[in-house]
Each structure stands twice: as C-alpha cells, then as structure tokens.
N, CA and C atoms as an extended XYZ file, in Angstrom:
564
Properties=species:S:1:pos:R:3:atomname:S:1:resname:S:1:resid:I:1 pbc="F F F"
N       -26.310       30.730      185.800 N   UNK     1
C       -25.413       31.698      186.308 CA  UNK     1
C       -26.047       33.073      186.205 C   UNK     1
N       -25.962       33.655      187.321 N   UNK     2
C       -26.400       34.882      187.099 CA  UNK     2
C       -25.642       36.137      186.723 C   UNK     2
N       -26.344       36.729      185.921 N   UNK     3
C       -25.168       38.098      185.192 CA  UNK     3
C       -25.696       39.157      185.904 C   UNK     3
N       -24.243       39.454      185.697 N   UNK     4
C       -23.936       40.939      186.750 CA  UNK     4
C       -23.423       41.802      185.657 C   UNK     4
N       -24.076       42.773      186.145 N   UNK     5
C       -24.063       44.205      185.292 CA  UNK     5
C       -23.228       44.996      186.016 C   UNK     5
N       -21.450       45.069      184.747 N   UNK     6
C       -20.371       45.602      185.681 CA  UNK     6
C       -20.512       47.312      184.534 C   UNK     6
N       -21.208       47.361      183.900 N   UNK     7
C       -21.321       48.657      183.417 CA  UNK     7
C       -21.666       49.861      184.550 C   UNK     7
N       -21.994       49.865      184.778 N   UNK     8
C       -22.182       50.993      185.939 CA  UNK     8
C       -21.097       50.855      186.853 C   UNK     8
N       -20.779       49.814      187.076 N   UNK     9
C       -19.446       50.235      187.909 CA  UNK     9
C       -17.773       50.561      187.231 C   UNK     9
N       -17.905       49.829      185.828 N   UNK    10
C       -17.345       50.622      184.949 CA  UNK    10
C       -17.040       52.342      184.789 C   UNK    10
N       -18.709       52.407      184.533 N   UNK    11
C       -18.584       53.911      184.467 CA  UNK    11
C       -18.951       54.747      185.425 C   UNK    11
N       -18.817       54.589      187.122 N   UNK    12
C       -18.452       54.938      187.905 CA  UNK    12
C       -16.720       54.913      188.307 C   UNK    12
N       -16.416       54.026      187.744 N   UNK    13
C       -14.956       54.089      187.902 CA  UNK    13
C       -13.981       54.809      186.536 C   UNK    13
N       -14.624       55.595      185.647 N   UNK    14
C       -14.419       55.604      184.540 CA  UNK    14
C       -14.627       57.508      185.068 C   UNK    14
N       -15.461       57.610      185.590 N   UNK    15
C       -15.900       59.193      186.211 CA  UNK    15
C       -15.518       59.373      187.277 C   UNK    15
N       -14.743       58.025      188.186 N   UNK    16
C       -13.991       58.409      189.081 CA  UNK    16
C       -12.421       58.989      188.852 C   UNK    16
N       -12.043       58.118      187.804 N   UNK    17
C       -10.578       58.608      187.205 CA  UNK    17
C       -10.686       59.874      186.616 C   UNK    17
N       -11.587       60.362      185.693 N   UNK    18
C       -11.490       61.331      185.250 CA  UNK    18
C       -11.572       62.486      186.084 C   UNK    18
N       -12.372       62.574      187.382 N   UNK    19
C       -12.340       63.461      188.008 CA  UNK    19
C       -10.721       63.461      188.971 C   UNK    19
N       -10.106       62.076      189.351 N   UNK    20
C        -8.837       62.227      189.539 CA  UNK    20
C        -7.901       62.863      188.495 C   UNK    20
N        -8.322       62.626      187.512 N   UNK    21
C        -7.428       63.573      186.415 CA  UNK    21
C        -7.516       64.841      185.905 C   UNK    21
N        -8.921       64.957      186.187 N   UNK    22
C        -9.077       66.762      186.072 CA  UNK    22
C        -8.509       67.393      187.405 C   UNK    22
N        -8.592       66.542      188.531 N   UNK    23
C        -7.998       67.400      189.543 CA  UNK    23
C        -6.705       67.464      189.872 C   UNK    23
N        -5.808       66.328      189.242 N   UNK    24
C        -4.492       65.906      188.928 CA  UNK    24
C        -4.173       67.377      188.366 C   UNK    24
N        -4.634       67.165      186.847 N   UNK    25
C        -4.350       68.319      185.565 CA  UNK    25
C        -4.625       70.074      186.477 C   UNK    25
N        -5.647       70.088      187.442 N   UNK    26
C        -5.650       71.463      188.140 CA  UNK    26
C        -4.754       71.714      188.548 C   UNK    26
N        -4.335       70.374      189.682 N   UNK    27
C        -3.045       70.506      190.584 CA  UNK    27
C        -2.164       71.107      189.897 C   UNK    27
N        -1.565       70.251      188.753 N   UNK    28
C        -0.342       70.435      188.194 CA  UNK    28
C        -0.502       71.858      187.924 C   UNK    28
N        -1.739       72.132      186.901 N   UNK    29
C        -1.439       73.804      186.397 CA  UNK    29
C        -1.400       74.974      187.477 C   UNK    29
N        -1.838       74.041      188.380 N   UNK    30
C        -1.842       75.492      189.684 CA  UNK    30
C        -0.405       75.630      190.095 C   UNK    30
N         0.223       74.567      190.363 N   UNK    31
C         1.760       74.588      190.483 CA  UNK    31
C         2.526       74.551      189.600 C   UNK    31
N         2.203       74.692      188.582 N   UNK    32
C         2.852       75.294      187.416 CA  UNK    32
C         3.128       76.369      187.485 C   UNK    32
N         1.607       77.086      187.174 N   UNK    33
C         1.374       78.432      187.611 CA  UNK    33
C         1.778       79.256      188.688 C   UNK    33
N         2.096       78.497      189.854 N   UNK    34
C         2.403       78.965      191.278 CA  UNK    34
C         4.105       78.579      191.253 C   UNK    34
N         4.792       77.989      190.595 N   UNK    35
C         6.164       77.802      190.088 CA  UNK    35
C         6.736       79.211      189.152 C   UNK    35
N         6.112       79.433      188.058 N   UNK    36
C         6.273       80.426      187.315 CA  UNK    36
C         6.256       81.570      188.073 C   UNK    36
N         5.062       81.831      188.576 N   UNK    37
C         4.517       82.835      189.348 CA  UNK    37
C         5.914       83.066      190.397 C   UNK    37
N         6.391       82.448      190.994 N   UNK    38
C         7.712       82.862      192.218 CA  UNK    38
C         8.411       83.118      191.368 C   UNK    38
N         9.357       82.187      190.604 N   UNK    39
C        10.299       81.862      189.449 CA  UNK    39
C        10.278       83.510      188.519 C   UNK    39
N         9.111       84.589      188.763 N   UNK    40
C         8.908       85.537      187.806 CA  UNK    40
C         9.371       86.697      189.258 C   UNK    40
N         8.662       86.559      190.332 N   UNK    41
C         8.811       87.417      191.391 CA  UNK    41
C        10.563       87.474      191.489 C   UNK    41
N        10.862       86.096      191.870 N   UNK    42
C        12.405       86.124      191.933 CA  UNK    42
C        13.556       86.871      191.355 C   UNK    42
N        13.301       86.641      190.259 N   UNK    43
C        13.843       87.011      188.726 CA  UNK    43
C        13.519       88.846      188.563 C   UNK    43
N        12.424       89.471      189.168 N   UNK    44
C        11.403       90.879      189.232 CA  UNK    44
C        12.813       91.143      190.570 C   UNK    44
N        12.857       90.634      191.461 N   UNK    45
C        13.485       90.888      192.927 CA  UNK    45
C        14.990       91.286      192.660 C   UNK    45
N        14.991       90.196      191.751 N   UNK    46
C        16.619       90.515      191.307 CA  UNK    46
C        17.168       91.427      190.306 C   UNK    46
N        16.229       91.573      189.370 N   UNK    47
C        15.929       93.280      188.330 CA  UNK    47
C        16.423       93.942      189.123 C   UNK    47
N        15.116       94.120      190.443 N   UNK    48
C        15.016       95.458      191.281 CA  UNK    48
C        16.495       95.605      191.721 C   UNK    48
N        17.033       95.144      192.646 N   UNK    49
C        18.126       94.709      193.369 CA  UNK    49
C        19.275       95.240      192.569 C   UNK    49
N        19.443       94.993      190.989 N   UNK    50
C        20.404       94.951      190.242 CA  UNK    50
C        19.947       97.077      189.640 C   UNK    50
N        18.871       97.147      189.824 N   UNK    51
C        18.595       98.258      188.942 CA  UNK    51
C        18.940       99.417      190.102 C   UNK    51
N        18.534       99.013      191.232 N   UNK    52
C        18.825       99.888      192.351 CA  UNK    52
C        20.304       99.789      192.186 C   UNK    52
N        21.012       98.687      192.554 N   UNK    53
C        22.899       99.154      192.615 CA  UNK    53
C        23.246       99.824      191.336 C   UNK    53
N        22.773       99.349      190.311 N   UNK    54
C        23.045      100.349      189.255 CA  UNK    54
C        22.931      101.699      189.537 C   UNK    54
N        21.466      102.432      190.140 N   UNK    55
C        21.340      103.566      190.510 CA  UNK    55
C        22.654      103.971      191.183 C   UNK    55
N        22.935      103.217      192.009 N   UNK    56
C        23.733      103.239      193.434 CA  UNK    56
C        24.725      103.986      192.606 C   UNK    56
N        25.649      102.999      191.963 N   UNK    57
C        26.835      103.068      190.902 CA  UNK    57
C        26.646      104.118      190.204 C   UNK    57
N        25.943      104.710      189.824 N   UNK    58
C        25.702      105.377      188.695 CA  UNK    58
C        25.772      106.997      189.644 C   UNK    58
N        24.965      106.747      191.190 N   UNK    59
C        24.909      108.377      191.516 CA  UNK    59
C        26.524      108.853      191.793 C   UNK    59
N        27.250      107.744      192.640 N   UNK    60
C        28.394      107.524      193.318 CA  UNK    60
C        29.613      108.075      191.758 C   UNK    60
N        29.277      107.436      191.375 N   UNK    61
C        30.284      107.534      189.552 CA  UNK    61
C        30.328      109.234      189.531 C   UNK    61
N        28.535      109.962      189.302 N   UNK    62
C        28.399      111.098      189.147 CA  UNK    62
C        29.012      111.963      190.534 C   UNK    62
N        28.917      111.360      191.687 N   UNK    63
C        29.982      112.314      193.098 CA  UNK    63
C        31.002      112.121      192.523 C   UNK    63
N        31.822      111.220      192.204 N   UNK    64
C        33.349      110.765      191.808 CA  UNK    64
C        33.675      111.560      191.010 C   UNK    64
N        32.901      111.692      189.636 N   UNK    65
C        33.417      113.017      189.090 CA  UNK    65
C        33.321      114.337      189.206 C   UNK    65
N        32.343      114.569      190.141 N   UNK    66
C        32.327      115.936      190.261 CA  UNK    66
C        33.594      116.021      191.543 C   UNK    66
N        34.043      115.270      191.642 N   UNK    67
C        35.580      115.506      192.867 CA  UNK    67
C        36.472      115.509      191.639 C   UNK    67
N        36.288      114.512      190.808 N   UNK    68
C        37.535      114.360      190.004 CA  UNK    68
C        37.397      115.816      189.033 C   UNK    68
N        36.479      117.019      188.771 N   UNK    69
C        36.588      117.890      188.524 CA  UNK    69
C        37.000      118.844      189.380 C   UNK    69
N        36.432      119.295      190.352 N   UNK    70
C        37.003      119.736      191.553 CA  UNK    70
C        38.658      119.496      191.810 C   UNK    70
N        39.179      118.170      191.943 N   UNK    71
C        40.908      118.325      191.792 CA  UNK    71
C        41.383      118.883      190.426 C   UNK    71
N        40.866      118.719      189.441 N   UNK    72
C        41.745      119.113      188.221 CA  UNK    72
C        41.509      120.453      187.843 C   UNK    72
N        40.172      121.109      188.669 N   UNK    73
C        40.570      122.562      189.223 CA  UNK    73
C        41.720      123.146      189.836 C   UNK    73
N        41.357      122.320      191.160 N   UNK    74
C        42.677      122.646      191.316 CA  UNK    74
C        44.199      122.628      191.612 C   UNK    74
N        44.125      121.534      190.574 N   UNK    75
C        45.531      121.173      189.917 CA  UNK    75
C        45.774      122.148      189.041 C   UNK    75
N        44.749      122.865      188.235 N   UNK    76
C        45.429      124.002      187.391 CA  UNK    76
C        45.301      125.247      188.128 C   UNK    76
N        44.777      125.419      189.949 N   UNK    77
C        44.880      126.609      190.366 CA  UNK    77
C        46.213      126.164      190.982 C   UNK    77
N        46.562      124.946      190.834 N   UNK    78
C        47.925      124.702      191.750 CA  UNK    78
C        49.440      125.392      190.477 C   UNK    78
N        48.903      124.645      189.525 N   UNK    79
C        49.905      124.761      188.163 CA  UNK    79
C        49.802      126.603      188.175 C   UNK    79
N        49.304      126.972      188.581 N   UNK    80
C        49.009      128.848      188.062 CA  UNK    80
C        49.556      129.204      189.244 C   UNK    80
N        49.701      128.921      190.674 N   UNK    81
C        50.156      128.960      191.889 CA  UNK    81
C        51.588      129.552      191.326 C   UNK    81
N        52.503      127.506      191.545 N   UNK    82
C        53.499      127.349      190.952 CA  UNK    82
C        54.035      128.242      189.671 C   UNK    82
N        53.187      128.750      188.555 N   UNK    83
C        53.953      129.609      187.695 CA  UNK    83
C        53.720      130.946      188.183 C   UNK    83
N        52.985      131.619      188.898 N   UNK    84
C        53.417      132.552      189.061 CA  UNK    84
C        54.274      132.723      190.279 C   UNK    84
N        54.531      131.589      191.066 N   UNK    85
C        56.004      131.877      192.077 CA  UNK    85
C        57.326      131.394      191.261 C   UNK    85
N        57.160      130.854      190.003 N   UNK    86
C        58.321      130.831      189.811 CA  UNK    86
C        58.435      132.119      188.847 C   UNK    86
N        57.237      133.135      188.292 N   UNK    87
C        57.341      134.336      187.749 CA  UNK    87
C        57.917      135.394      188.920 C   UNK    87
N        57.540      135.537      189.781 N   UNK    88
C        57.943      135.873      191.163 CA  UNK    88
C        59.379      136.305      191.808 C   UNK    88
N        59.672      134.896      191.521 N   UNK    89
C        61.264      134.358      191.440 CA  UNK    89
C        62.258      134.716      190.744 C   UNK    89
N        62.177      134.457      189.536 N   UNK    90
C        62.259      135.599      188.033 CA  UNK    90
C        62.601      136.655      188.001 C   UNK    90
N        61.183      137.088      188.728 N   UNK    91
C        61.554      138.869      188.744 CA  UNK    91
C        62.289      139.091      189.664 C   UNK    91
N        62.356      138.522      190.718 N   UNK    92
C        63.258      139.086      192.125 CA  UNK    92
C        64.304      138.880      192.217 C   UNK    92
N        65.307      137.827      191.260 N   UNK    93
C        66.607      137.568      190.643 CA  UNK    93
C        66.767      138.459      189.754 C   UNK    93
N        65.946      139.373      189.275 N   UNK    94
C        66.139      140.249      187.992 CA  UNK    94
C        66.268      141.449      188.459 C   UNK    94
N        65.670      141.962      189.640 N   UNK    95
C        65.586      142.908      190.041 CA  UNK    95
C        66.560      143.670      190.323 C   UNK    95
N        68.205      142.627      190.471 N   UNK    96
C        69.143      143.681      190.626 CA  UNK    96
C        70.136      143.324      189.459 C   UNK    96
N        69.447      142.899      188.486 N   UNK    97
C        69.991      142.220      187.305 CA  UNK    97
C        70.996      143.805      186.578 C   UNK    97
N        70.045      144.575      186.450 N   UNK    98
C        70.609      145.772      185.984 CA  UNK    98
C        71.367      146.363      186.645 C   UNK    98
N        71.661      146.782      187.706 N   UNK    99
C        73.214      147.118      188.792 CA  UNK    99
C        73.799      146.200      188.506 C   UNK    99
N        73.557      144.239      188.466 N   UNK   100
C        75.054      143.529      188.315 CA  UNK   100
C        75.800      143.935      187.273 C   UNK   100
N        74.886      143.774      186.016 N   UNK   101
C        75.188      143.976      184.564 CA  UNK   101
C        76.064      145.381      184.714 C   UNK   101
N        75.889      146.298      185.268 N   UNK   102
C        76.784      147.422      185.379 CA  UNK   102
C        78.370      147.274      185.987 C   UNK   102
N        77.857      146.472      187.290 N   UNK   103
C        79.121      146.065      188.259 CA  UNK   103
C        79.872      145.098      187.506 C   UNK   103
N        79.335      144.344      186.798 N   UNK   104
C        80.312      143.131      185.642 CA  UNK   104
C        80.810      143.863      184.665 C   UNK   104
N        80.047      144.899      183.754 N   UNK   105
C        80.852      145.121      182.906 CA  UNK   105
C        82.101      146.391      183.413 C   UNK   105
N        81.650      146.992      184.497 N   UNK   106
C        82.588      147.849      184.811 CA  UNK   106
C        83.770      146.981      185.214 C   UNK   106
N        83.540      146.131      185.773 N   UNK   107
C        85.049      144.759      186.127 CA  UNK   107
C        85.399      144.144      184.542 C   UNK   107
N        84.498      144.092      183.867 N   UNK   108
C        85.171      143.159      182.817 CA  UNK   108
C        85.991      144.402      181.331 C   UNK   108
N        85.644      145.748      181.393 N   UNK   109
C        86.308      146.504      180.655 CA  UNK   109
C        87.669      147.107      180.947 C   UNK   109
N        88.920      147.007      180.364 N   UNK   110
C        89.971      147.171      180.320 CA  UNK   110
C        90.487      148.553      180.692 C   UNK   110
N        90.791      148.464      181.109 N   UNK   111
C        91.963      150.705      181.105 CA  UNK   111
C        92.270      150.254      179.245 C   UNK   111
N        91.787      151.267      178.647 N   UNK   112
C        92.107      151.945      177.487 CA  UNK   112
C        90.985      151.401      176.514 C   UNK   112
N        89.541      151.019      177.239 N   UNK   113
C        88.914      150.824      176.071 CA  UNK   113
C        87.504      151.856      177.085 C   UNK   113
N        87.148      152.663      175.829 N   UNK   114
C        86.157      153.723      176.358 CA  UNK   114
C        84.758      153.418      175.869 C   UNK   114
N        83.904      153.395      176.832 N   UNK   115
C        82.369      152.996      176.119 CA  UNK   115
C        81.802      154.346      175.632 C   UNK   115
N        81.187      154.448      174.815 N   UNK   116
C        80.049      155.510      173.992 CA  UNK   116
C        78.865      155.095      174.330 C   UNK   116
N        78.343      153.542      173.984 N   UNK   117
C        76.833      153.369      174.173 CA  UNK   117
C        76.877      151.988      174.760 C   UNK   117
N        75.697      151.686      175.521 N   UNK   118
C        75.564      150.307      176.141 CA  UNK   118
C        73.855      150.392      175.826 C   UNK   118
N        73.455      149.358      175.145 N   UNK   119
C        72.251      149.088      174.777 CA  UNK   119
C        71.979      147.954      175.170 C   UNK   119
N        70.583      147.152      175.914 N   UNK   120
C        70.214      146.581      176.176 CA  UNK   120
C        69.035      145.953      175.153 C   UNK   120
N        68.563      144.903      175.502 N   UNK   121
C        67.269      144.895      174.719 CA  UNK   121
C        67.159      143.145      175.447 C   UNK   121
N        66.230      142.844      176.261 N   UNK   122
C        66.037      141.394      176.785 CA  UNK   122
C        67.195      140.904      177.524 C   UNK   122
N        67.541      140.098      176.908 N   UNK   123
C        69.233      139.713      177.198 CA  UNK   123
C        70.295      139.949      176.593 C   UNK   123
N        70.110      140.627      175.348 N   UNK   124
C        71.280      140.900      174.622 CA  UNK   124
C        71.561      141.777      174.483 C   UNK   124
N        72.568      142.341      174.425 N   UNK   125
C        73.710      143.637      175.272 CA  UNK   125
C        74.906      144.156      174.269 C   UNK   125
N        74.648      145.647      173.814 N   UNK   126
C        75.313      145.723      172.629 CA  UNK   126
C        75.942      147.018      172.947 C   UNK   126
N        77.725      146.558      172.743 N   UNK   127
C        78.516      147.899      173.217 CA  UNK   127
C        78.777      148.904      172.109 C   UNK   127
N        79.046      149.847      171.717 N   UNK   128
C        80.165      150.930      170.956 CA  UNK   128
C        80.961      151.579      171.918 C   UNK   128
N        82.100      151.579      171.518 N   UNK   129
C        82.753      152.248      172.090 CA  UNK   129
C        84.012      152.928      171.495 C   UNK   129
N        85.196      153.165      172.100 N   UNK   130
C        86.285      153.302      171.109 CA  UNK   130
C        87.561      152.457      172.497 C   UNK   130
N        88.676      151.927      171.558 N   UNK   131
C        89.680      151.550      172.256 CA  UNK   131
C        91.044      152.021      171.909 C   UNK   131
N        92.063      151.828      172.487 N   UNK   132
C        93.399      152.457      172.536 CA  UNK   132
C        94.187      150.965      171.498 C   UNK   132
N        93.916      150.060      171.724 N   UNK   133
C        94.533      148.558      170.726 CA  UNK   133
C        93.924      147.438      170.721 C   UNK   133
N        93.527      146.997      170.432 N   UNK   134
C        93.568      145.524      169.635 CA  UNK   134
C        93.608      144.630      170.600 C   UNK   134
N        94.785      144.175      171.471 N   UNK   135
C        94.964      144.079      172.510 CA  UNK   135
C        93.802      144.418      173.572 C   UNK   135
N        93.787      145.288      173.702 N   UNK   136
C        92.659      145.436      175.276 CA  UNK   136
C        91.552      144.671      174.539 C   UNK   136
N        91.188      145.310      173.167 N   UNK   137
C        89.727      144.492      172.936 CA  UNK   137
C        89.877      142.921      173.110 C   UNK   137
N        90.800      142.181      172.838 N   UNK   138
C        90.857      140.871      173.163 CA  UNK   138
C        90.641      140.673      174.382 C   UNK   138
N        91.486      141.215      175.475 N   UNK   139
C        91.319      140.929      177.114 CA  UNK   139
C        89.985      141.046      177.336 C   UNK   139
N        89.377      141.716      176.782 N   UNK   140
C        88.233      142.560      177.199 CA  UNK   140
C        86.881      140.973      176.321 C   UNK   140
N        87.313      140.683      175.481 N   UNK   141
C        86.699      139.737      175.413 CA  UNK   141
C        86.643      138.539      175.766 C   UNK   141
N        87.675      138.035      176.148 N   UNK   142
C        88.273      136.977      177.314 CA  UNK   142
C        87.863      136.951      178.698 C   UNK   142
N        87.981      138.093      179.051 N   UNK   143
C        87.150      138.501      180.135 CA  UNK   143
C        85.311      138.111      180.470 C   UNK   143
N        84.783      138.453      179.232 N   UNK   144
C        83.125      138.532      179.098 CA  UNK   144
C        83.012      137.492      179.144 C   UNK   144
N        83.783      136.601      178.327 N   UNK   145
C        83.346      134.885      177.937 CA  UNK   145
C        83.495      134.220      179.303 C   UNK   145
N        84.461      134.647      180.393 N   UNK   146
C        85.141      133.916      181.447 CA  UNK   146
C        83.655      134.802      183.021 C   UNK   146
N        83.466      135.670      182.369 N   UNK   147
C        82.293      136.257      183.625 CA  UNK   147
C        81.354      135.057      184.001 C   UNK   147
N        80.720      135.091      185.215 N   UNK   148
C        79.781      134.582      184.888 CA  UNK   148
C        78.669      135.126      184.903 C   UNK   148
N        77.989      136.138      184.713 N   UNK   149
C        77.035      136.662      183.797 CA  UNK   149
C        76.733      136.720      182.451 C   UNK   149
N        77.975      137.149      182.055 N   UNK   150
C        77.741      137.137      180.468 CA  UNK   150
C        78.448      135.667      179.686 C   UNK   150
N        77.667      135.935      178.266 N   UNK   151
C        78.002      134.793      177.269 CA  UNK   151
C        77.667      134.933      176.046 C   UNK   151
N        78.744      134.282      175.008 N   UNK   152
C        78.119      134.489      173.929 CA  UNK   152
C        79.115      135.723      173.109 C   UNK   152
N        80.026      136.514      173.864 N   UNK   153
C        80.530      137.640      173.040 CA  UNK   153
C        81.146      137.657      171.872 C   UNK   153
N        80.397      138.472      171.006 N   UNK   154
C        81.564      138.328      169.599 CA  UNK   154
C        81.417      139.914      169.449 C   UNK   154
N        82.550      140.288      168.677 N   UNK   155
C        83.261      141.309      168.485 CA  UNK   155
C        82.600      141.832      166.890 C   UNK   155
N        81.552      142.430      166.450 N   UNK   156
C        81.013      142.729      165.554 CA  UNK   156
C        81.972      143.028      164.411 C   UNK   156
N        82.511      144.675      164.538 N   UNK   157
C        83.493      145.345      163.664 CA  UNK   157
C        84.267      145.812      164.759 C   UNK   157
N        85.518      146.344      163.745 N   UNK   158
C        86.853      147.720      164.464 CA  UNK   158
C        87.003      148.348      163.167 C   UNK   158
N        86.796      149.533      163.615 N   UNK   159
C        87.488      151.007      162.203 CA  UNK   159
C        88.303      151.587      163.115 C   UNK   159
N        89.791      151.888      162.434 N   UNK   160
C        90.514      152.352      163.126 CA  UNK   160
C        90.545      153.717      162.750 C   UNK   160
N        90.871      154.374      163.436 N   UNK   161
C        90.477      155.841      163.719 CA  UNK   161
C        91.770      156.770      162.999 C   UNK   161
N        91.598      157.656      162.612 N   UNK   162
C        93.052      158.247      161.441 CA  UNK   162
C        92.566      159.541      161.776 C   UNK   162
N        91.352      159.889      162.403 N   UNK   163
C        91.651      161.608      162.574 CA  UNK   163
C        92.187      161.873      163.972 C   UNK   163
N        92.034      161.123      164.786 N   UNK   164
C        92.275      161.598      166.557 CA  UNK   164
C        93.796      161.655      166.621 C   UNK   164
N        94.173      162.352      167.511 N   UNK   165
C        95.356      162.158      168.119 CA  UNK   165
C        96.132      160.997      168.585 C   UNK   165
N        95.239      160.102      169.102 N   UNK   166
C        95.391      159.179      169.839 CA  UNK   166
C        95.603      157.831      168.933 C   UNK   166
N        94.683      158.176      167.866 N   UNK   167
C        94.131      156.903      166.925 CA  UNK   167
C        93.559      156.146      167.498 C   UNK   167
N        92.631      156.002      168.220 N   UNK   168
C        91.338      155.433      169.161 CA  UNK   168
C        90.701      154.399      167.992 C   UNK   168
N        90.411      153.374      167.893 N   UNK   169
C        89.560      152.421      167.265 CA  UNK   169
C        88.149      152.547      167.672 C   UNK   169
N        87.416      152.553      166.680 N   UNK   170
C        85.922      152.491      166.880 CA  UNK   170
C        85.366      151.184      167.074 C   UNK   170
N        84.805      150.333      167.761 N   UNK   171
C        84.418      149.140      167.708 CA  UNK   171
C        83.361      149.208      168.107 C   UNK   171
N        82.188      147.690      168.018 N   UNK   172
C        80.813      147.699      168.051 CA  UNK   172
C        81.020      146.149      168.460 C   UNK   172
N        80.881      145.368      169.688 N   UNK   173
C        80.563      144.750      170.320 CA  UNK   173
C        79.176      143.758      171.256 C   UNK   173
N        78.952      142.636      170.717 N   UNK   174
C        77.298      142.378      171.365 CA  UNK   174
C        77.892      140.912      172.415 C   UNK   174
N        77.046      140.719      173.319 N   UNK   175
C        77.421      139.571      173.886 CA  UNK   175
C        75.768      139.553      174.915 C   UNK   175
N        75.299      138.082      175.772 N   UNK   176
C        74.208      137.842      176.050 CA  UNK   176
C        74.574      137.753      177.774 C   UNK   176
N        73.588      138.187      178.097 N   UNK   177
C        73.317      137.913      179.501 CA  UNK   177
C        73.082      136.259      179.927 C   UNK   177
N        73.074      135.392      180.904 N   UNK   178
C        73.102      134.107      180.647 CA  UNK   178
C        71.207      133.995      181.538 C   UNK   178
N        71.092      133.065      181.067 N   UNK   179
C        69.977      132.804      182.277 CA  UNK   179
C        70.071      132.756      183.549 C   UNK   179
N        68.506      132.977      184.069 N   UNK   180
C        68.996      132.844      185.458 CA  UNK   180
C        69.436      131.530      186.007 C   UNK   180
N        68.837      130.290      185.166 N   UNK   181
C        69.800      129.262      185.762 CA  UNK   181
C        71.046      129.324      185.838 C   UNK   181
N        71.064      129.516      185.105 N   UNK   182
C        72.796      129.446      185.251 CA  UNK   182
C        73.424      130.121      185.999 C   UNK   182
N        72.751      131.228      186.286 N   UNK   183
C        73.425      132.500      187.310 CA  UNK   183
C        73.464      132.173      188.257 C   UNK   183
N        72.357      131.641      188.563 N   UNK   184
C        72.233      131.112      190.300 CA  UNK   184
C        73.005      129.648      189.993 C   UNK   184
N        73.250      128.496      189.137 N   UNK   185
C        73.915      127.498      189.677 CA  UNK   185
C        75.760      128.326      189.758 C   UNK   185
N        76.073      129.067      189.117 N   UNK   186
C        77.515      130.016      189.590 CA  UNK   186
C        77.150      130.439      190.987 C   UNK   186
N        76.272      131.208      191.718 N   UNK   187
C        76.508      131.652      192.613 CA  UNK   187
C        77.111      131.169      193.498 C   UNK   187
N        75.905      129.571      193.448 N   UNK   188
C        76.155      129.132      194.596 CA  UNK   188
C        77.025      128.503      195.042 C   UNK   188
C-alpha cells in the first residue's frame, strides 16, 4: 500500500482556516468598529439636535422675559395711571368741598345758635359758638347727624353764660366730614 503524505495538505488546510479566521476576526472588528462608529455619530447628532433646541428654549425663555418685564412695567405705569385718576377724582369732588361744608352748615344751624369759630383741619370740623338754649343745640345736632355730609357729631362742653343779658351759652362742638364715598353714593 502506498502512503500518502496528508501533512501538507493538513497544513495547507490548517493556513487556510486561519487566514479565514483572521479575515473573519477583521471583518467582525471592522463592523464592530463601523457599528460603534454610526451608533457614536447618531447619539453626537442627537446631542447636537437636543443642545441646539435647548439654545432655542433658552433664547425664546430670555425674549419671554424680557416681555414679561416690559408688561409688569407697565402694569405699574398702569397702577400709577389709575392712582393718580383716582387722585384726580379726589381732588375734583373736593374742590367744592369747602362752599358745600359752608352751604350745609349754614342749613344745618338753628335761629338762636351763633357761631364764633369754625375750624377745619382734614375732615374734622370744630365749632364754638354761643346759643340762646339747650334746645336749639340738640336740633342743631340732629340735624348734623341726619346731613349727608357730615358725621360723627358730639357736643364737647356748654358753660352757661351769667354775665350777658341774654344768658347766651358758650358751647364747643366737633363733628367729621364723611368720605367721598359716601358723599357721592347720597348724591346719587
């Protein structure tokens, strides 16, 4: 029988696999590598993408508030508007505040009670005067409470008078002007 020498074809087939397996093992690491490699771009694409809308968000946020400063300007040039028309208002209801206050108390004082002093100070309103009885000063305070301007009247003191002829009472009287709400919900 003749022998055949399978060594060489052994190790031709032995250097054939291995070179299938080194080029196997390339393959794979190249597409490994070329897997990662996208898998990293992708992932880089979507950073970008996410870092830009962030920008986006972030400039848009900074317009948003510079409006949302801008209104709350002027919401307080609106609030300063509003108080000084209702300061405005105020004054121009007040303006003939001092003639009413005259025209009321000249209606609300009695025949036989005589004023000396009328003092003002804000809203509160302080008489001396002298009266003929007791009597008128009551009407006379019944009267103030029932105006609608005034409120609040109380009758301080009375010294009755022992040198005059007349016997005139000295009295000292305060009572308040009302607000203007209130003045204007009477008017109307």
């Amino acid at each position: 029988m003749p022998h055949i020498n399978l060594l060489s074809w052994r190790e031709a087939s032995r250097k054939e696999a291995q070179k299938q397996f080194l080029s196997i093992l390339f393959l794979v690491t190249l597409i490994s590598f070329g897997s990662v490699f996208a898998i990293s771009m992708v992932y880089s694409a979507m950073k970008d993408g996410q870092i830009k809308r962030n920008q986006f968000l972030t400039s848009e946020i900074s317009v948003l508030d510079k409006r949302i400063a801008q209104i709350k300007e002027l919401d307080k040039k609106k609030e300063n508007l509003h108080q000084r028309m209702r300061l405005i208002e105020e004054l121009q209801s007040n303006r003939n505040l001092g003639t009413q206050i005259m025209d009321e108390i000249a209606t609300v004082v009695s025949s036989g009670v005589y004023l000396t002093k009328l003092e003002r100070r804000d809203n509160a309103i302080q008489i001396i005067g002298k009266s003929e009885s007791n009597n008128r000063l009551s009407r006379m305070l019944r009267q103030l409470e029932s105006s609608y301007l005034f409120q609040g009247a109380t009758l301080q003191d009375i010294i009755a008078g022992e040198q005059q002829a007349r016997l005139l009472s000295d009295f000292n009287m305060q009572f308040t002007v009302k607000p203007y709400e209130q003045i204007g919900e009477v008017k109307q």
